[in-house]
N, C-alpha and C positions, 0 to 999 in steps of 0.2 A: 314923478308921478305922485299924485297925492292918493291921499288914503281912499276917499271916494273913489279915485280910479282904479286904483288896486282892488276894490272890493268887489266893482265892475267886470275888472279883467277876471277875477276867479269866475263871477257868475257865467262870464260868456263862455269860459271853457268848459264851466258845468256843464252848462245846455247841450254846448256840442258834443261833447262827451257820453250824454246822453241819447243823443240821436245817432250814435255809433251805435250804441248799446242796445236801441230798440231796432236797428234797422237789422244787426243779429239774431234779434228775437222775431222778429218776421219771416225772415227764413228759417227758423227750425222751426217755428209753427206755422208755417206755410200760410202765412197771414198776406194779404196781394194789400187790403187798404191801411195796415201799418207801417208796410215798405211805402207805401205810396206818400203819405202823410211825414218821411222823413228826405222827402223831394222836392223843391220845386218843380210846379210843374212844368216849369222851361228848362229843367237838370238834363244834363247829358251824362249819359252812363258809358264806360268804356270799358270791354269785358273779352275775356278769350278763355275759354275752356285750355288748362293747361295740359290736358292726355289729349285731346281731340281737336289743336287747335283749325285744320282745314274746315272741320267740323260745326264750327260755334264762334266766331265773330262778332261784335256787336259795340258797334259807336252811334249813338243817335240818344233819342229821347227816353228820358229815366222811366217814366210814367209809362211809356211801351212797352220797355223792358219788364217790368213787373210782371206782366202776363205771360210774357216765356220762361222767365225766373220760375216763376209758381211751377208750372205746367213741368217744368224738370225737376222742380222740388218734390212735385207731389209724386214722380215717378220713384225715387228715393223710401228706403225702410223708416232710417233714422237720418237725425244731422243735426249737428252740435256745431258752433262757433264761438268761439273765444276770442276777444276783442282785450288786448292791451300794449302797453310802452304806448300809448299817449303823447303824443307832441302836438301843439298846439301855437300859432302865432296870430295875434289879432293886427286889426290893420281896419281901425274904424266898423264900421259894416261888413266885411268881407275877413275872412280869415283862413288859412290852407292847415290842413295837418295832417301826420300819416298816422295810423296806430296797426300793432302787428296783427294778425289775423293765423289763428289755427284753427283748420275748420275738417270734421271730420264726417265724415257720407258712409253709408252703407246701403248698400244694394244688390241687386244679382245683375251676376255674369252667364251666360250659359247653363243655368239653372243651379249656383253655386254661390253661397250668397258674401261678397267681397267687401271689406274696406278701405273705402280711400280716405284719403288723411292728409290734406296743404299745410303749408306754413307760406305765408307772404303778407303782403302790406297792405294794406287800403290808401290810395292817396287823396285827399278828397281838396276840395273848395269851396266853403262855406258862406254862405249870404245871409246879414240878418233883414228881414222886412218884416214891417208893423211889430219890432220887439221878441220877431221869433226867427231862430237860427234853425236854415233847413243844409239839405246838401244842393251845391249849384253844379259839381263835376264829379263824378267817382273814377278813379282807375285801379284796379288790384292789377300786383306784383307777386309773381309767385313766385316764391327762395327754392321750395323745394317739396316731393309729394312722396305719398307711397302708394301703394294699390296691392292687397293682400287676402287671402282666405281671411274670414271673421271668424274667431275665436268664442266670441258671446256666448253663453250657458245661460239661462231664464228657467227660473220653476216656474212646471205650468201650473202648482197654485198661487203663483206670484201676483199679488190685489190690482187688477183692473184700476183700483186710484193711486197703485203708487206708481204707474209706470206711462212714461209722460207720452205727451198723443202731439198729432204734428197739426193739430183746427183750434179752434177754439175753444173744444173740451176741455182743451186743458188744465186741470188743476189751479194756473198759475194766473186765469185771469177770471178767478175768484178772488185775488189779491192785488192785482193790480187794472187798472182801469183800461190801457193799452196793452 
């Protein structure tokens, strides 16, 4: 591989690497056209709720999927996702990689407010078209969860701007564009 190439191959992993990154940030900000925007729109999503799975099933179209995604996201207090261990293979246009996923949810149970807490994989397949790399497949793997009483203590004079919001209010997209 020459140096041209190599400088390519890092870019491409940038990107994709990047579209992990935002399509995390869409779910804890309960964002529907940022998840959307890290899909094609021909992506198949492949998904199972790991406490509920009789419950929550879901192999078809990524861009569908959004709107159930949200509509259970926004049932949710808080949710935080951590995206890392990166692995990355190109292969022209097309490229597969998994990266770890720790994703933590807070919510109520019977008027008791719980959190759950995964660890597992994203497996995805990526496709570049017109010089931009979206996801062409997703499947999460889940290693392993917890489900617990929350612990959180918050002052209630705790500033209304430090404390992060799950819309567009956010803080954070005063800083970034998406």
């Amino acid at each position: 591989m020459d140096m041209n190439d190599k400088v390519q191959a890092l870019w491409d992993k940038q990107e994709i690497t990047e579209v992990m990154f935002r399509f995390a940030r869409a779910l804890d900000r309960v964002d529907g056209e940022l998840m959307k925007s890290t899909y094609w729109d021909d992506a198949i999503e492949e998904h199972q709720d790991p406490i509920f799975p009789d419950l929550f099933f879901y192999n078809d179209n990524a861009w569908a999927f959004v709107d159930q995604a949200m509509e259970g996201f926004r049932a949710l207090k808080a949710t935080q996702h951590r995206i890392s261990n990166v692995l990355i293979e190109l292969d022209g246009d097309q490229a597969t990689a998994e990266c770890y996923v720790w994703a933590y949810h807070l919510h109520q149970e019977d008027g008791t407010e719980r959190e759950g807490i995964l660890g597992g994989r994203h497996h995805f397949q990526f496709e570049k078209r017109d010089d931009e790399w979206r996801i062409k497949h997703r499947l999460t793997v889940f290693d392993w969860n917890q489900n617990q009483d929350a612990s959180a203590i918050w002052s209630e004079e705790f500033a209304d701007k430090y404390r992060g919001k799950r819309t567009r209010r956010d803080d954070s997209y005063n800083y970034l564009d998406y």
